[in-house]
Each structure stands twice: as C-alpha cells, then as structure tokens.
N, C-alpha and C positions, 0 to 999 in steps of 0.2 A: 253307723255305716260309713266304709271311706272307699270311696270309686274304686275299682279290681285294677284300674292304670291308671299311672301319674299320666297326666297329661302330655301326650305327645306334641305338644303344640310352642308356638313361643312361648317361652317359660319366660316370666316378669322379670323385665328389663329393668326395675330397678333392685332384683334378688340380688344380682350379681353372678358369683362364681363359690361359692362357699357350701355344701349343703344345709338344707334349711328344713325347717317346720312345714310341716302340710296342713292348708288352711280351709279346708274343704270336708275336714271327715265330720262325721255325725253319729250319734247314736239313735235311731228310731226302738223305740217302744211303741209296742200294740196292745193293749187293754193289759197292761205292764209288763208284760212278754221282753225283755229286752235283746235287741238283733245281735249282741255283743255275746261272744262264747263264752265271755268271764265277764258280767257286768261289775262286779267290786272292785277289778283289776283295771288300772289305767292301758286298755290295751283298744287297740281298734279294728283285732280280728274278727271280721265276721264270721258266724258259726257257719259253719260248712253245709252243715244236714239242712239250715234254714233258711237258706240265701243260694238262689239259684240264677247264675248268668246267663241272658237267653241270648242273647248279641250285643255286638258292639260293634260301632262304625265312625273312622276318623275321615270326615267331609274335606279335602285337602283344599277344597276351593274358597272353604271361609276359616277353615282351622276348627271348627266343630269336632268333638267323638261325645258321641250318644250311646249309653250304655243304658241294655233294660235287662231288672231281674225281677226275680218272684220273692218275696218274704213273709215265711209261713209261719202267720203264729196262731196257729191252731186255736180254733177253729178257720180265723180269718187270712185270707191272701191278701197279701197287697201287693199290688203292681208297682215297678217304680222306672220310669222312666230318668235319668240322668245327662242332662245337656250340658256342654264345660266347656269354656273357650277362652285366651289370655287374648285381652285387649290390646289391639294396635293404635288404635284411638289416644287411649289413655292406659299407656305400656306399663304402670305398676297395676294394674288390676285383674283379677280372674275372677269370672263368671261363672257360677252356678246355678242350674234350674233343675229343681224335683219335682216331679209331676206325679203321685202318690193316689192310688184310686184300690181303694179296701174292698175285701168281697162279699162282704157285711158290714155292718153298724158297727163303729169303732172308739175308742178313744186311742188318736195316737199321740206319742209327744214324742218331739224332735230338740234332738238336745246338740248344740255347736259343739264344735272342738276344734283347736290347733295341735296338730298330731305332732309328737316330737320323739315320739317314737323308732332309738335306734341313729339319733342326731344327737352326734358331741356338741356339748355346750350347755350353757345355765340363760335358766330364766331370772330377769332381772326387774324386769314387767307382766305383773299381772293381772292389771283393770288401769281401766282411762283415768288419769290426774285431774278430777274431779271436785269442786268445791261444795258442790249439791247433789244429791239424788237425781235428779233430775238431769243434769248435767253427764252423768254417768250411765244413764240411759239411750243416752244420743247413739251410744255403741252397741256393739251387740261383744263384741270382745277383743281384748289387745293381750299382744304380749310382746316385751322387747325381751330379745334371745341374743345372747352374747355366745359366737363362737370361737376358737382360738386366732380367726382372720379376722373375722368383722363384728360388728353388730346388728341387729337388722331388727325391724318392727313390723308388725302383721296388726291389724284391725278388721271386723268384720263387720259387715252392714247390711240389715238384713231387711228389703224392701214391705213395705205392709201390702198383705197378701189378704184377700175375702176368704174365711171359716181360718185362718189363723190368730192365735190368742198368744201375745206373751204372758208366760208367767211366770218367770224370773229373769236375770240378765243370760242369755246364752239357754234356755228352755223355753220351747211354744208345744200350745198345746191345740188338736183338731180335733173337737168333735166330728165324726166322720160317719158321712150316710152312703149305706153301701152303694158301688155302680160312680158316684161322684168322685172325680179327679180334682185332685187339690195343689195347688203350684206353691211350692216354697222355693224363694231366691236366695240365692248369697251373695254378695262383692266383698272378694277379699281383696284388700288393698298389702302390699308386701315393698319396704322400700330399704335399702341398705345403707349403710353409713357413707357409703361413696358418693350418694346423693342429698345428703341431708346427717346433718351431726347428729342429730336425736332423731331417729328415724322412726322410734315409735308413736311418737307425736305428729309426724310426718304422716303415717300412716293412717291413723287416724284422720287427718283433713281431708285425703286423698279415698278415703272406702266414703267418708260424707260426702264428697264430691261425685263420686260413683253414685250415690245415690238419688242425688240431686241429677244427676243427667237423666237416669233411671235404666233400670236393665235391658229393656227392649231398644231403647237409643243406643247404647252400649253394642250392645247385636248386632244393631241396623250399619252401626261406623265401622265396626269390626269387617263385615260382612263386605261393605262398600271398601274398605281401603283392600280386602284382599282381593276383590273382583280389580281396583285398577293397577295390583301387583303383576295377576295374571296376565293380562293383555301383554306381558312378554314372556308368555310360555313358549319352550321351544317346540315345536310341530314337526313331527317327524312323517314322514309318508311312506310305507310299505314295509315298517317295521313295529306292531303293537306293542312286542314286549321292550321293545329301545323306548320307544313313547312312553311306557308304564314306570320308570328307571328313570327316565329324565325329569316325569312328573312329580318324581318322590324327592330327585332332587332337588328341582325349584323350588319345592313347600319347604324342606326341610333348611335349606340356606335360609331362605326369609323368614322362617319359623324363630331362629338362633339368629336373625339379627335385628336391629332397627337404627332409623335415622337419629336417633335420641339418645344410645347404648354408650356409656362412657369407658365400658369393661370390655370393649372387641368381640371376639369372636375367638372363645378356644375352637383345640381342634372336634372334643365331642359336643362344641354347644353348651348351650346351658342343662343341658341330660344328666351329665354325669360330673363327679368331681374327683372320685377315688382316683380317674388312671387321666395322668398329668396335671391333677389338683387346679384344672381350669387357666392353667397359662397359656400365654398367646406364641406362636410360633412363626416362622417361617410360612406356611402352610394357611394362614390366611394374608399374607400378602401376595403371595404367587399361583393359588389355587383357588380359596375364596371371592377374594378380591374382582379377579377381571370378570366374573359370572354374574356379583351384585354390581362392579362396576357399568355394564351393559345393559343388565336387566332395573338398576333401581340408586342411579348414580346417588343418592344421599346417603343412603343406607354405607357404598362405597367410601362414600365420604367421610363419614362419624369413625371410619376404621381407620383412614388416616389421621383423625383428630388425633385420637387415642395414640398415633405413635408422636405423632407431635409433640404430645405431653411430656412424653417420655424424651425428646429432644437433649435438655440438658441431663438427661442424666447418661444418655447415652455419650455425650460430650465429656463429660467427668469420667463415664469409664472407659474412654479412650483417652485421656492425659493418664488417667492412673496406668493402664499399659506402655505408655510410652508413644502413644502414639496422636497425631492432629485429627480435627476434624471430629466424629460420632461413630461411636463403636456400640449399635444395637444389639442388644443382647439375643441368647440362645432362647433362653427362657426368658419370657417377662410378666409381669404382675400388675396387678388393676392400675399400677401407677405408671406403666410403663419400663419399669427398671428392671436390672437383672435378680433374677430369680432362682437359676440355675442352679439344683442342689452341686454341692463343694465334688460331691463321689462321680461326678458326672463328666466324664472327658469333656462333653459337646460343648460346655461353657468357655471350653479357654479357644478351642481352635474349629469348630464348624460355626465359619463365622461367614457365612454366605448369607447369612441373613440381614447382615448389613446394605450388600446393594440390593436385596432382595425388596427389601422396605423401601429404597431411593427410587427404583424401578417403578413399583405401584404407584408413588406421588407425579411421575412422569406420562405412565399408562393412564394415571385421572386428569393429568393437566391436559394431554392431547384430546381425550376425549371428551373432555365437557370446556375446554377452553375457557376456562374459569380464570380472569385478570386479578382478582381480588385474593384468590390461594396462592397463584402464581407467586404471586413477594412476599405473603404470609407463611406461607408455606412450603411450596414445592421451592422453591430457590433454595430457603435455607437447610432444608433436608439434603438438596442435589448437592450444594457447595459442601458442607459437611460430609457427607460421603464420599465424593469424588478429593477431598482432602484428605482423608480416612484413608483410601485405596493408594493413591499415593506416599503417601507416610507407610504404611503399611508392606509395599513391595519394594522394588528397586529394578536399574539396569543392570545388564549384562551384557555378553556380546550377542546371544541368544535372544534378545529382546528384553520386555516389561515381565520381572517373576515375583509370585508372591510365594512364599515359602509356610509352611509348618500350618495347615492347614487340612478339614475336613470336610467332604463334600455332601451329598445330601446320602451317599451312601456309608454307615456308620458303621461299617465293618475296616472299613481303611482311613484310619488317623493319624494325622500326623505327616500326612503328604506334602509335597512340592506340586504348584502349579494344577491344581486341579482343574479340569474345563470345564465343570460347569462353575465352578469361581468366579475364572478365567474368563468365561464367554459372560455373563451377567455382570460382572464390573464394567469391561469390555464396551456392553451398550449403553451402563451408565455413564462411563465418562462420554460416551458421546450424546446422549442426552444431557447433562453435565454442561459440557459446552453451549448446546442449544439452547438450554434456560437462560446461560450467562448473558447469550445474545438479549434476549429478549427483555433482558430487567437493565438492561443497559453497563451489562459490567465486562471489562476484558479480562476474560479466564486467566490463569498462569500459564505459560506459554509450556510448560511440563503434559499440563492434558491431552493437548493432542497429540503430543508424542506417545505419553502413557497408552492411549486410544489405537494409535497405529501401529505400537510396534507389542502387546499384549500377547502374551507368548501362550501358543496353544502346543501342547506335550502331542508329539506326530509318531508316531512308527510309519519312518521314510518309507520301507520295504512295499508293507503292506497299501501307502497312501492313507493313512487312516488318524483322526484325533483318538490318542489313548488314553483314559481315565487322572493318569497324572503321571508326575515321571516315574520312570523306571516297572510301572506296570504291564504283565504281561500272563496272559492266561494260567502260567504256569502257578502264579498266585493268587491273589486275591481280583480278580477283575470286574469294575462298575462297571457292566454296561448302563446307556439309558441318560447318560448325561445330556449330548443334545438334545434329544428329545424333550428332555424336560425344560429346556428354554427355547423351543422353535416356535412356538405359540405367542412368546414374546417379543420374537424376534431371533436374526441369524445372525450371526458374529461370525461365518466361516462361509465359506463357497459352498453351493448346491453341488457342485462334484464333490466334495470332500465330506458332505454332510451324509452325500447317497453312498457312498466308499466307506463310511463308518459306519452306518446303519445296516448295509449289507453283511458289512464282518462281523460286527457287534452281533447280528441274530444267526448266524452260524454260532457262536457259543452260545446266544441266548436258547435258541432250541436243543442243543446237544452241551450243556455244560460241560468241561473239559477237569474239571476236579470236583463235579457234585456239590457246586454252586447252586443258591434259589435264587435265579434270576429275575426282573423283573415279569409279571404277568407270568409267573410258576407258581406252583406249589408251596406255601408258607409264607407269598409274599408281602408286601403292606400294598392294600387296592390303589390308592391315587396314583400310581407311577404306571401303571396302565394304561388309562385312556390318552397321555399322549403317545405311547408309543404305537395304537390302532391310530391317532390321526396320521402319524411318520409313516405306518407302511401305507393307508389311503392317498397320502403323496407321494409315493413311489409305484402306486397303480397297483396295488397288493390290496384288490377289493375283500378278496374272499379272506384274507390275512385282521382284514381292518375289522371285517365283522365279527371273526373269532375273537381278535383280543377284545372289541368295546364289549361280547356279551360275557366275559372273562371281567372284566371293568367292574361286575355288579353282580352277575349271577352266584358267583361262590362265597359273597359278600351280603348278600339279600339274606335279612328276618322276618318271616311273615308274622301279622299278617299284613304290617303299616309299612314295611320295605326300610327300616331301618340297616342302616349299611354297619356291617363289623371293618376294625383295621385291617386285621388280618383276618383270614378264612375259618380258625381254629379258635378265632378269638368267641367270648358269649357275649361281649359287649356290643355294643348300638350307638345309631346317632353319630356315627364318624363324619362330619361335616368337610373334612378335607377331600374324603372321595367326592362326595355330591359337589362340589367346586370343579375339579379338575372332570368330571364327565360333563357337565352342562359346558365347561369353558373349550374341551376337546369339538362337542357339537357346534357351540356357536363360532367357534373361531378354528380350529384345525379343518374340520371337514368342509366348512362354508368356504375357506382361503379369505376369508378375514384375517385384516391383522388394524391394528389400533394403532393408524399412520395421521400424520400431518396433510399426506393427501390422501390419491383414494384408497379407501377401505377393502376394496377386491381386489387384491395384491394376487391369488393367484387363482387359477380354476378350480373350483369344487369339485370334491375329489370324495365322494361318497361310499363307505360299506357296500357290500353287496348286499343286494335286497332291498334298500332304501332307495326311492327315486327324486326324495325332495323334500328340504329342510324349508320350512317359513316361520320368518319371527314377525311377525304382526306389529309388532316395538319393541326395537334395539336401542336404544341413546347414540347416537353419532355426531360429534364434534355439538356437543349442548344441543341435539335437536333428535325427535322421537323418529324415526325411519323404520321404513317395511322393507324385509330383506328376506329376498326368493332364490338358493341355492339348489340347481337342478346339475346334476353328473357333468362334469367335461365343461361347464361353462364358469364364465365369472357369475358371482350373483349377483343378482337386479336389487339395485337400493333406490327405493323413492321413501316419498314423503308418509309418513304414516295418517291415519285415519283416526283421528281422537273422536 
C-alpha cells in the first residue's frame, strides 16, 4: 500500500530540493491476497477494484492528513486507517501510523518499501553496513539513492508494536482476530548530502534516534511546536473565506520552511521539483521572508543564513562582470550560487534581486535588533550591495541611472532605469548608510548622494513614475511596480505614488494593447495582493476586496487550498503567493511597516467586509506584541500574552 497523497506537509528538511524516494509505501497481504495490482512487479499501484478511499483529512494545526480506506480481500475487510506527519521536532523524519482492523480472522503481512518509482537515479545502498546479523537488524531498511544533484539516504524504523511479528528484515507478520485494531508505526528518516557526506549512514542514526524518542513523543513535539507557530495566525473578522486563504497560507509557508533548513525556500517548496528544479528566487526574499520574518523570526533567519553562504560567490560573480561589491544571482542553488540556465535572459540583467536580498537582512535587522548578525552579517551584505549598486550605475545630469536592466516584469528586458530597481536600491543605500552608522564605519561619501539623487523614469505630463525609460502604453507597459515595493517601504511621495496608481489602473482595468495585467486573466498570483493593499490605501474598499479575493480564488486547489502560479497552471504549493497574501494582511492593510520607530506608520485601511485584523503575536523589534487593526485607525500594539 502507498498513501493516495504525498504528504502535504513539511517535507524533510534534510531531502533537500532534488526528487526523491517515497519512504512510506507498503505492500499488505491478507491470507496471501496481495493489495498490489501486479505483486511480481516492482510497482506500488494499488488495485483499484480493492482499495477504497473513504476520506481524508489534512489537520493544518498540527500538519496531520489521515487517510482511511477499505481493503477487500475476499472474504475479509480490513479497515485502515493512515496517520502521517514530517517532524518539526526532529526535521529529517516522517511519521507513519497504520491502524489495521480485519473483519475476520486473518493472517496479514506487511511488507516495507522505499518507492522509487518514476525517480531518476540509482541505487547505490541497499541494506545497513553491517558486521553481524544482528547489527543489521537494528534497521528495518536503508537505501542510498544517488540522483544527478545529490545523494541522499532513507532508513526505516519500525517501533515494536503488541500482535506484530518480524519475520524478515522489511516483512511482519499479524495474526489477526477479527473486530481487533492492530497499530504498525514507521520513522523514516531521509537526509541529503547537504547535511551529512554519507547520508545513508546518517540516516540510519537518525530513524534509531526517532526510535529512541519513540512515535508518540514525536507527535506530541510535532504537535506542541506547531500549536506555538500558530499563536501568530493572522485573524481576520467578517470575512471567513479571507480567514480560510490566509490559514492555508500560514501552514503552508511554515510547512516549506524551518529554522534548521540550509536549502531556503524555493518558490513551490519542497512539493515540487520539475517547474524551477527547486532554486531560490527573488520571491523568497521579498515575499516569503517578511511573513516568516513576523510570524517566526528564525525560520526568517536560516533564510538569510543560506544567502550568506552564498556571499562570496556572489562577490566573484560580480568581479567576474566587472563590477564591486556582490552580485546575487537570478537563480540560485543549495550552495547559494548562480544557477541560472545559460538560455535564460533573467540571468545577465533582472538583477533586482541583488538589493532585493540586501533589503530582507535590513527588514531582519530592524526587526529583531540582533547585534551579533548586525557585523556578521547584515553589514557585510548591506556594504557589498550598496557597492554593487554603485559600481553598477552612474551619474548624469538627470540624476543616479542604472542602465540594461530587467525588472520583475519579464516581458520588458533590457531597459534603462527601471522603478522598481530604482526604488529598492533607492531604500538600500539608505539603509546602507544606517548600518554603516551603527557598526561604526563612515560610508563613502557617494551613498548618499547615490540615495538622493536615484533617478525615478516620470511622465512630466501625466505626473506619474513610468515603468522605465521611454515606456509608454503604446507598448509594452509594467504596471504594478510600486506597489510591489510599498510594503517595504516608499522611495517616492504619497502624491506621486496615488498619481501613478491611479493612472496605472486605468490601463490596468482597460488594457490599451490587450496586455494581462496584473490581477487579470493569465496572470502570475503574488503581484496581486499588494496591489488590493494600494487600492485599501487609497480608500478603494470595495476595490481591495476584489482584488485580495482575485489574490487566491482563481489560484485555490481543493481540497487542501494549494495555490497554482498561474490560474491555468495544474500545479500546487506556489509558496510565493501564500507570502505576499499573509505579508499584504499583516502589513499593507494593518499600516504596518517594519520601522526603527513606531510600527503604525499609517491607519488601517481594511477590504470591505472585514472590520478587524488581530495578530495575537507579531515579533517587533525582538519582542512578541499583540496587534488590533480596526478601519480608519492606527493599530494598537501591546505586549503579547505568552
């Protein structure tokens, strides 16, 4: 038998990003009946006509999905209930419970398997490196699996369980008395070469450790660490299905990360590998980031490790262009580096992901006030980028311009002065500056020039920031740029932000050359929810609630509320949408913003229909606060309630 769903859940943080082995299938036999539709054949289809799904249910609040079927082997039924959940506790393991209750007198046997079924790569391991019998027993099964990325090692541990019998390594056998429910456990342990150089041996220490804790403790930590995740779920009031969407949210960020995680956060998670092969983006430092940064500052944190790592390499690939300072790649790989297939424009010039990364180590240093990353880290990211940015651009008479650039719209490359570039450099070099203060060093007297004279692309006529130079409806036009950096901050005047917003959605609503705008038809979901927080700050209630339920509605897969990129797409688990919604709620709509002073920078400015957001614990400036956003007012921050 092998579960009808991989597990929705955090998938094991020490897999990686590579596809892998499935460590949980089984084959049951009933008085030798096997469940398997070709037992001679290495396969792990269940026979259709004999296995019947009655339900399934993914518990969001502890990461649980319980699946129960019927398995009919004539004469006898067996019931089976299935429990599965990837530990937070002890992040390389997943938990299995079968609950097995025959409807006669039985002999059944349960036979393990690591399913590799339809996964490139060779087995290189297949039984524990044993000196004794006995010694090889300790296991229940190993396999190191060599794929064209990594390596990685699985072992299984199989708890001793009352009326189970082993009777080989990887086969138990149950005499079974009808009406009686019989519990067989699993702890797969799964760990990657990323963590450990011979990771099959690794695996194995770690499923006997699992064992040693024991499965119910396992549960009970699992259980316990995601009850004090929750406690900063965001609470919406007078909209259930915006509540049902942000909750899918929450679980599924925290699901695809942890404070432990050396490999970040692609954009599908650990779900999927086929579409972006698991590289790290853009889109979890600008969209993932401030959501885990608020709701679970380490988890945040492990995400700036990871770019850290990649520091010098990012440094070598800005000498090798020409250029000072750290040049973060488009794409990057478990090690931080660039990855960026060669056929791919994005790699030489949508390079906003540079300050995009500087930004996030600024948004963690403000908000957890951390002295000890401050030097280790947030310094030499800020000083390296904000060198970058400068090497990178030049003056004019026109002001500070960065030239031959692509912005996060990927229909127009190769532009001059893009704004949102433009405006996210813009608030690095002046975060930039303020590090320097602080670590005791005097900037280069260029920064704050760079910082004030940052040349934003204007159409005088209209008063309006336009896409980049020489852009004009007539062709290709981004709207959505500010928007996508308002949450982090403004780089431009509130008249010229509402002067562009306004114009920008005359085209956005009426496309002028049968453009897909953002929050249109065929779009990619994350660039949505900030543009519902922009029209909620321009008092465009009934505007804010269209677009947030445009946010997720045409994006939603029942029946676990996995989000697609696009609307057309079949795929799941897009993590970048569920960032940028939960980070539009906690900070667009509250008027939060992640400052050195207060936090309620401007009045909550809520959907219609909604009358009031509460976060129960938010993280502000290193300390857990309760925060009550109710329409038209600033919100109330006090002290939280542990």
């Amino acid at each position: 038998m092998r579960t009808f769903l991989r597990t929705p859940v955090l998938w094991l943080l020490f897999l990686g990003v590579a596809p892998a082995p499935y460590p949980l299938a089984i084959n049951l036999k009933v008085n030798h009946s096997s469940m398997l539709a070709f037992p001679a054949v290495d396969s792990v289809a269940a026979a259709p006509a004999l296995v019947q799904v009655q339900s399934q249910a993914l518990d969001m609040s502890n990461g649980e999905l319980e699946t129960q079927m019927v398995y009919s082997a004539d004469p006898v039924k067996v019931g089976l209930r299935v429990l599965q959940f990837a530990s937070r506790s002890v992040p390389s393991l997943l938990c299995e419970r079968i609950l097995l209750t025959p409807s006669a007198d039985a002999e059944m046997e349960i036979d393990t398997r690591i399913d590799t079924t339809g996964i490139p790569g060779t087995v290189y391991r297949d039984h524990a490196p044993a000196r004794t019998v006995r010694e090889e027993e300790q296991i229940d099964r190993v396999m190191g699996f060599r794929s064209d990325r990594s390596k990685l090692g699985i072992a299984l541990a199989i708890p001793a369980s009352s009326g189970v019998v082993r009777r080989t390594m990887g086969t138990y056998l149950i005499e079974a008395k009808a009406g009686q429910t019989y519990t067989f456990d699993i702890i797969a342990a799964m760990v990657s070469e990323a963590y450990h150089p011979d990771p099959d041996l690794e695996a194995i220490r770690l499923a006997r450790w699992g064992e040693l804790v024991g499965w119910d403790e396992l549960r009970r930590q699992n259980q316990a660490v995601w009850a004090e995740l929750w406690k900063s779920r965001v609470e919406v009031e007078g909209d259930s299905d915006a509540q049902r969407a942000l909750d899918a949210a929450f679980f599924y960020l925290h699901a695809n990360s942890h404070p432990l995680s050396r490999t970040a956060v692609p954009d599908y998670g650990f779900s999927q590998y086929e579409i972006y092969f698991g590289q790290i983006f853009w889109d979890m430092d600008s969209f993932m980031f401030p959501a885990a940064l608020l709701t679970w500052p380490p988890t945040a944190k492990a995400m700036l490790e990871y770019r850290l790592r990649g520091l010098e390499a990012a440094r070598e690939k800005a000498a090798s262009f020409g250029y000072k300072g750290a040049q973060f790649p488009w794409e990057a790989g478990t090690d931080g580096a660039e990855v960026t297939p060669t056929v791919w424009p994005e790699g030489e010039d949508e390079l906003h992901t540079v300050p995009d990364v500087a930004l996030a180590f600024w948004e963690y240093q403000t908000a957890t006030q951390d002295p000890e990353f401050l030097r280790r880290a947030t310094w030499p990211v800020l000083q390296s980028v904000a060198e970058w940015i400068a090497s990178r651009g030049h003056f004019t008479a026109r002001g500070f311009e960065i030239d031959r650039i692509e912005g996060p719209d990927e229909n127009a490359g190769n532009v001059n002065n893009g704004s949102y570039m433009n405006a996210v450099s813009k608030l690095v070099m002046r975060a930039a500056i303020e590090c320097a203060r602080r670590v005791g060093v005097v900037p280069p007297e260029n920064w704050a020039r760079i910082e004030r004279e940052m040349l934003f692309p204007l159409d005088a006529q209209q008063n309006v920031v336009i896409p980049y130079d020489g852009a004009t409806p007539a062709k290709h036009y981004s709207v959505g740029n500010l928007p996508l950096i308002f949450m982090h901050g403004l780089p431009v005047s509130a008249e010229l932000f509402r002067n562009t917003y306004e114009y920008e959605e005359t085209l956005r609503v009426k496309p002028p050359s049968g453009e897909a705008y953002n929050c249109g038809p065929g779009t990619v979901s994350f660039t949505c929810p900030p543009l519902a927080a922009t029209a909620a700050f321009f008092g465009e209630a009934h505007k804010a609630a269209e677009l947030f339920r445009h946010s997720w509605q045409p994006y939603w897969i029942e029946p676990y509320g996995l989000a697609r990129e696009f609307s057309f797409s079949t795929d799941g688990s897009y993590i970048t949408n569920y960032g940028s919604l939960l980070m539009t709620a906690m900070l667009g709509f509250t008027g939060l913003r992640i400052s050195d002073g207060d936090w309620a920078q401007y009045p909550a400015t809520l959907p219609e229909g909604w009358t009031r957001i509460t976060l129960d614990r938010l993280w502000i400036k290193g300390k857990p606060m309760r925060v009550v956003a109710e329409n038209g007012k600033r919100a109330m921050i006090t002290e939280a309630k542990e």
